[in-house]
C-alpha positions in Angstrom: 158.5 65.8 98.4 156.4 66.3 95.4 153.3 65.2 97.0 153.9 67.8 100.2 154.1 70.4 97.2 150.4 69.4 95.8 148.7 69.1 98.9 150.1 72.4 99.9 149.2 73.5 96.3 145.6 72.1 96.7 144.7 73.6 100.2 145.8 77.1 99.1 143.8 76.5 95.8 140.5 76.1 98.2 141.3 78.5 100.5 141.9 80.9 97.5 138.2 79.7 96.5 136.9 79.5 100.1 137.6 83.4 100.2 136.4 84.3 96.7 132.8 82.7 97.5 132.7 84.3 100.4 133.0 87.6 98.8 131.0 86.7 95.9 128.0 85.8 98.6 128.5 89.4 100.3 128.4 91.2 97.1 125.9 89.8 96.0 123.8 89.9 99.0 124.6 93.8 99.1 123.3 93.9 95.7 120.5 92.0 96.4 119.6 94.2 99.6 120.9 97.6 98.8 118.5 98.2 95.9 115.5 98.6 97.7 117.3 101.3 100.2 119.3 103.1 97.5 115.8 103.8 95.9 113.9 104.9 99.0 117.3 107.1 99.6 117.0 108.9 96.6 113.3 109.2 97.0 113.7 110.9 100.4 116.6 113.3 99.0 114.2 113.9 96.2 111.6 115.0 99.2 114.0 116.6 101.1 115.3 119.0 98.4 111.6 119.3 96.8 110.8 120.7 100.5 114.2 122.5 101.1 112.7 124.6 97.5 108.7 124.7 98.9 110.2 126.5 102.2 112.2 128.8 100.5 109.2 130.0 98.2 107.2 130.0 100.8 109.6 132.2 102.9 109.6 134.3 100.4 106.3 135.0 99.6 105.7 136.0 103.2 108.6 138.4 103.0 107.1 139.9 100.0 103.4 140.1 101.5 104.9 141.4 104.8 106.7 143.9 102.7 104.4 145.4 100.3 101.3 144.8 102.1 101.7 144.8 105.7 98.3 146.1 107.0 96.2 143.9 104.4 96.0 140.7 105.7 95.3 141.3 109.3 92.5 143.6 107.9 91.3 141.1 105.9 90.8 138.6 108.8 88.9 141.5 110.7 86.4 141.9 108.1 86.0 138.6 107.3 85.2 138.0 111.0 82.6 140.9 111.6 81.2 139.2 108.1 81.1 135.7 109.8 79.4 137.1 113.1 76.8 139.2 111.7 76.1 136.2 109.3 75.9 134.1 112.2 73.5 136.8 114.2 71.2 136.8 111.0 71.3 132.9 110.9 70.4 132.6 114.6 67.5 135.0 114.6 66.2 133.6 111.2 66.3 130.3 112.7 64.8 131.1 116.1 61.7 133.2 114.9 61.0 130.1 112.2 61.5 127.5 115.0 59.5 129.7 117.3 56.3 129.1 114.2 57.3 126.0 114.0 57.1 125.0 117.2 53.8 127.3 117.9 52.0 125.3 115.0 52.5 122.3 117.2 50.7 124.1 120.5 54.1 125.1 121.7 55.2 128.5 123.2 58.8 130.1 122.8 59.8 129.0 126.1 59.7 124.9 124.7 56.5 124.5 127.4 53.0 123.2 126.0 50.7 126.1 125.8 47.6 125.1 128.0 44.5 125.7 125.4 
């Protein structure tokens, strides 16, 4: 009778550890793998409120430009593109009449043909 009692004793004892090892294993293997992803979830919450914030001020100063001056920045982007083409116009022709030289140093009309001499 005794010895039923021990063996009963001793294969509830290993279960007992058989269960504790396991659990031992899983935390430790959530350790183990969950500090790598808790980081990177804090760095994207970090992200994710730093561009919640960016949005918000960016929302904002639109609001306030739209407000208080509406008609500025579409004229703005009108002068600056008359600017640009008449840049560009001035460009061309400086470039054309010094090609033009150029290329009549070298026996060459405007048209790109040889000039028969």
């Amino acid at each position: 009778m005794l010895l039923k009692y021990m063996v009963k004793q001793r294969l509830t004892k290993m279960t007992q550890m058989l269960i504790r090892m396991r659990i031992l294993s899983l935390k430790t293997r959530e350790k183990v793998m969950s500090s790598m992803p808790m980081r990177d979830m804090k760095r994207e919450l970090r992200r994710e409120e730093k561009t919640k914030i960016a949005a918000v001020l960016d929302k904002a100063i639109e609001t306030l430009k739209s407000v208080y001056y509406p008609d500025i920045p579409n004229s703005l982007e009108k002068n600056v593109e008359v600017e640009e083409e008449e840049e560009e116009e001035v460009l061309l022709f400086f470039f054309s009449k010094q090609s033009i030289k150029h290329f009549e140093a070298f026996g060459l009309n405007h048209d790109w043909h040889i000039q028969a001499s």
